[in-house]
DRENSETI-425790 format. One record per residue (C-alpha): residue number from 1; residue in one letter; chain; x, y negated, z. Coordinates in steps of 0.05 Angstrom, whole numbers. Last residue first. Layout:
// DRENSETI-425790
<mardo NUM; a; A; <X; Y; Z>>,
...
//
This chain:
// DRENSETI-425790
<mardo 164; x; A; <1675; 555; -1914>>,
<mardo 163; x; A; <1686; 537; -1990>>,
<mardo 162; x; A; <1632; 564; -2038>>,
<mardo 161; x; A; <1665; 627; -2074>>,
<mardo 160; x; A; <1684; 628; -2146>>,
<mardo 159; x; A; <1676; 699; -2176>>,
<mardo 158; x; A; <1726; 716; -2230>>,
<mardo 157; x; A; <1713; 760; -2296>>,
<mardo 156; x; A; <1758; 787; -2321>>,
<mardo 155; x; A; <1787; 784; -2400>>,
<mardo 154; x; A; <1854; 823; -2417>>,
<mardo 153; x; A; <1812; 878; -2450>>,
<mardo 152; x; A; <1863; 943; -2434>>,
<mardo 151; x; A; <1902; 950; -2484>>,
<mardo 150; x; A; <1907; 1034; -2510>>,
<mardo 149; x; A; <1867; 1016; -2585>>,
<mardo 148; x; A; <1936; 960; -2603>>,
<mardo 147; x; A; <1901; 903; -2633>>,
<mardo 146; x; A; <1912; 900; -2707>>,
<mardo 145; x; A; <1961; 850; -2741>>,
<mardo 144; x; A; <1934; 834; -2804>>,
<mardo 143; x; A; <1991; 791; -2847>>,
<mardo 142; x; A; <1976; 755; -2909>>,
<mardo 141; x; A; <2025; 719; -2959>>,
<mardo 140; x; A; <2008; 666; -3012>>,
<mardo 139; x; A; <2064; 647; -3062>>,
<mardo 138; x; A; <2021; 687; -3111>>,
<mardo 137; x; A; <1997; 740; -3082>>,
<mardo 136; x; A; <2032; 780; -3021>>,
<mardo 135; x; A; <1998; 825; -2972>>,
<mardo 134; x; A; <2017; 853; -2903>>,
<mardo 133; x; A; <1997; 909; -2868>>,
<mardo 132; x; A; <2012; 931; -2785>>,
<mardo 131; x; A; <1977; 993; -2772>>,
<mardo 130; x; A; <2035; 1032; -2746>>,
<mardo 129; x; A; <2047; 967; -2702>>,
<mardo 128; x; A; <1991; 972; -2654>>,
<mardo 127; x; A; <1992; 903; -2631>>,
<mardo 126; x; A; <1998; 882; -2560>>,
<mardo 125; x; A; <1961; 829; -2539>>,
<mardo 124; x; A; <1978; 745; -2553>>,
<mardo 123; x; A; <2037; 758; -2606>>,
<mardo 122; x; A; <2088; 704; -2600>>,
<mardo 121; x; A; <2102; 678; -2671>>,
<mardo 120; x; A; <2163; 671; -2694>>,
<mardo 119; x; A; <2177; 632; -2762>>,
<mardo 118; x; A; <2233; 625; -2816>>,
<mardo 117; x; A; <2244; 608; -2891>>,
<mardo 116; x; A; <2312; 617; -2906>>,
<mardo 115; x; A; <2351; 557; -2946>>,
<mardo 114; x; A; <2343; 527; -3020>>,
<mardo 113; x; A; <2322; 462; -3031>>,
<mardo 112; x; A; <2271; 429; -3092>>,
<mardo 111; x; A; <2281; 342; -3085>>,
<mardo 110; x; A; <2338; 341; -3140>>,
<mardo 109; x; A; <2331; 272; -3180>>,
<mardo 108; x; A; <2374; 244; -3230>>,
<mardo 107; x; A; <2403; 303; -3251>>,
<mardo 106; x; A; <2459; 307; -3304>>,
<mardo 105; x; A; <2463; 361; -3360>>,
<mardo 104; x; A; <2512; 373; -3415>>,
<mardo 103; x; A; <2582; 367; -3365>>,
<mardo 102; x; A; <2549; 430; -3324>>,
<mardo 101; x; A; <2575; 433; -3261>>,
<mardo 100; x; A; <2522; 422; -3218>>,
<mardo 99; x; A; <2481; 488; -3233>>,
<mardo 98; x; A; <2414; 494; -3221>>,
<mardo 97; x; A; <2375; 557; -3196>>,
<mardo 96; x; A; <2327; 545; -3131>>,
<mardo 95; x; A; <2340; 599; -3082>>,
<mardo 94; x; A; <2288; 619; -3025>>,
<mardo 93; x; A; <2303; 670; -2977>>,
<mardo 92; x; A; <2253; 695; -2930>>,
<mardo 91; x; A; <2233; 710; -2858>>,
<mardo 90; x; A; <2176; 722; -2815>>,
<mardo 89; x; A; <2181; 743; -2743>>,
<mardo 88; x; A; <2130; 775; -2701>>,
<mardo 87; x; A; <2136; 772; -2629>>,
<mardo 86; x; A; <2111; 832; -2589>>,
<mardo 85; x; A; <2179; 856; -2576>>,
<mardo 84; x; A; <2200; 863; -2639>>,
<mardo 83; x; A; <2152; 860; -2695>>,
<mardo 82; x; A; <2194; 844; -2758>>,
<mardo 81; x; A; <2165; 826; -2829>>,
<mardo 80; x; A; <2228; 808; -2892>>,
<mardo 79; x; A; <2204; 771; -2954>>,
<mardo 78; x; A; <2262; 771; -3008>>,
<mardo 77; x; A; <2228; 830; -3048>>,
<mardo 76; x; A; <2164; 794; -3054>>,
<mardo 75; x; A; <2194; 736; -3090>>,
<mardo 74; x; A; <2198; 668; -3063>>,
<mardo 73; x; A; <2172; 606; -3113>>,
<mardo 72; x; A; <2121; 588; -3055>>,
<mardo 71; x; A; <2111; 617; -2981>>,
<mardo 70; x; A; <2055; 596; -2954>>,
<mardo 69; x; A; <2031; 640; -2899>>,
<mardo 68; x; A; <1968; 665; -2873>>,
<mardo 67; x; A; <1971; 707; -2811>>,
<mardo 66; x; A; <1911; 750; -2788>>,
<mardo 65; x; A; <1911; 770; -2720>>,
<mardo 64; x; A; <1864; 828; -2680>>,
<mardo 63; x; A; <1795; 872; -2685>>,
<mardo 62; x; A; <1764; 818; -2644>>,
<mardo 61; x; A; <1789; 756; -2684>>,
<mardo 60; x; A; <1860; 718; -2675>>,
<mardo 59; x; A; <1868; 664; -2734>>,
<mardo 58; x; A; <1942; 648; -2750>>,
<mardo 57; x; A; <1942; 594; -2807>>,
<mardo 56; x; A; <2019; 577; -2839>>,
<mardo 55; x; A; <2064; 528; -2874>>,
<mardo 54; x; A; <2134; 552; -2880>>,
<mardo 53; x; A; <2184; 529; -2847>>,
<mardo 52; x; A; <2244; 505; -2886>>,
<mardo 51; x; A; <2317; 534; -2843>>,
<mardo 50; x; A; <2380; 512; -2897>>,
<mardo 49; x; A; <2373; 433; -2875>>,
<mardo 48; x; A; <2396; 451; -2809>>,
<mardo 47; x; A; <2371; 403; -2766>>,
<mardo 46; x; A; <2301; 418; -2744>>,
<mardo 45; x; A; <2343; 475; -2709>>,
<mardo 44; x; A; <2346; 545; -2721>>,
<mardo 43; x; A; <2334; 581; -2653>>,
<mardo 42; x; A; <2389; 614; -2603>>,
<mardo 41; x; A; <2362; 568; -2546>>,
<mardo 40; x; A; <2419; 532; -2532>>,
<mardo 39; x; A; <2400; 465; -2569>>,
<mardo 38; x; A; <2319; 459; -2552>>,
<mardo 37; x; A; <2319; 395; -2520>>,
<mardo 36; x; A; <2369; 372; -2561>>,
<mardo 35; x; A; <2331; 395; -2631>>,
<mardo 34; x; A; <2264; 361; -2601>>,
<mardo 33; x; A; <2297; 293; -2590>>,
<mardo 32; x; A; <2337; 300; -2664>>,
<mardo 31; x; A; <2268; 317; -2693>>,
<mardo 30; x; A; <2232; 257; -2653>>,
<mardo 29; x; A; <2276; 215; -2680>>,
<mardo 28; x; A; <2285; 231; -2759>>,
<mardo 27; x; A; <2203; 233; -2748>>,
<mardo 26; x; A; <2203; 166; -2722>>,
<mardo 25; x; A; <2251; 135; -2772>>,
<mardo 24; x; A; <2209; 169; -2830>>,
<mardo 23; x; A; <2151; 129; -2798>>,
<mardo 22; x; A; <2180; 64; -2802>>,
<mardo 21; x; A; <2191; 70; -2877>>,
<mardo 20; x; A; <2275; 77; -2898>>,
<mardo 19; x; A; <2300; 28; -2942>>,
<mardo 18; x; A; <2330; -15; -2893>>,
<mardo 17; x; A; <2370; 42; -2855>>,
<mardo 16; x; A; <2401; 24; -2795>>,
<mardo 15; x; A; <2344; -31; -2779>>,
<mardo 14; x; A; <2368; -100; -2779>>,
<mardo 13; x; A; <2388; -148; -2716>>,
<mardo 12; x; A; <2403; -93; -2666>>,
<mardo 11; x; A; <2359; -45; -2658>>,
<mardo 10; x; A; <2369; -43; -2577>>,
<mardo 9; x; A; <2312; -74; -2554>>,
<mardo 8; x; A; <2251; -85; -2602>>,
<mardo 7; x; A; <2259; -130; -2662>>,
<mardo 6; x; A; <2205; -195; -2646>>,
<mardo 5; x; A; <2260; -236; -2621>>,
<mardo 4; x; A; <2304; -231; -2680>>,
<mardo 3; x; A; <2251; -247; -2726>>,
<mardo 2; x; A; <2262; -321; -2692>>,
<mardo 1; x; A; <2195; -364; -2703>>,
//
């Protein structure tokens, strides 16, 4: 049987990258689709190999949010917390030391990047930013966004009427 006729349309006779696994060629795909959908947007793009994004757990209770971020080899001083019209925006700088020019050492293997760790979160209620805190421990950091006390509870209740 011809290989050729099982490659789907438009690969051509060999993939672009033999070395590459099928699902690295997906994700390299679906990042470039997302990236032009979003191009315009003022946002960092899946692109840019200087933007990581961190890993993260938002849980929203009754007294408000908690944020749990990831945010390994960064120092506490390089973490910066903005509320700004009810988004909250997380950023940091992370710099891995190693210098290329030195004749004495030669890496084989450099996987650790540097770049600016960044993620917006739209805030579901309003918070009440005075009372804002946020916590850092070992590569871990924790936000509590509390609920602003002047919202007015954003749950009603509708009635559903039989149809005449």
């Amino acid at each position: 049987m011809d290989k050729k006729s099982l490659m789907p349309f438009g690969r051509g006779s060999a993939p672009s990258r033999p070395h590459d696994e099928p699902f690295t060629s997906l994700r390299r795909e679906m990042d470039q689709l997302f990236d032009s959908f979003t191009r315009g947007w003022g946002l960092p793009t899946l692109a840019d190999e200087n933007v990581l994004s961190p890993r993260v757990d938002v849980v929203e209770t009754d007294a408000g949010l908690e944020l749990t971020a990831e945010l390994p080899g960064i120092d506490s001083k390089e973490i910066e917390l903005d509320i700004e019209d009810d988004i909250l925006t997380l950023r940091a700088e992370h710099k891995v030391d190693h210098e290329e020019k030195d004749d004495k050492r030669r890496y084989h293997l450099v996987e650790r990047r540097s770049g600016t760790y960044m993620r917006r979160f739209a805030l579901p209620f309003a918070p009440d930013r005075d009372k804002v805190t946020a916590e850092f421990d070992k590569g871990v950091l924790k936000v509590m966004v509390p609920r602003s006390p002047d919202q007015p509870k954003t749950s009603k209740r509708i009635e559903i009427k039989p149809a005449a």
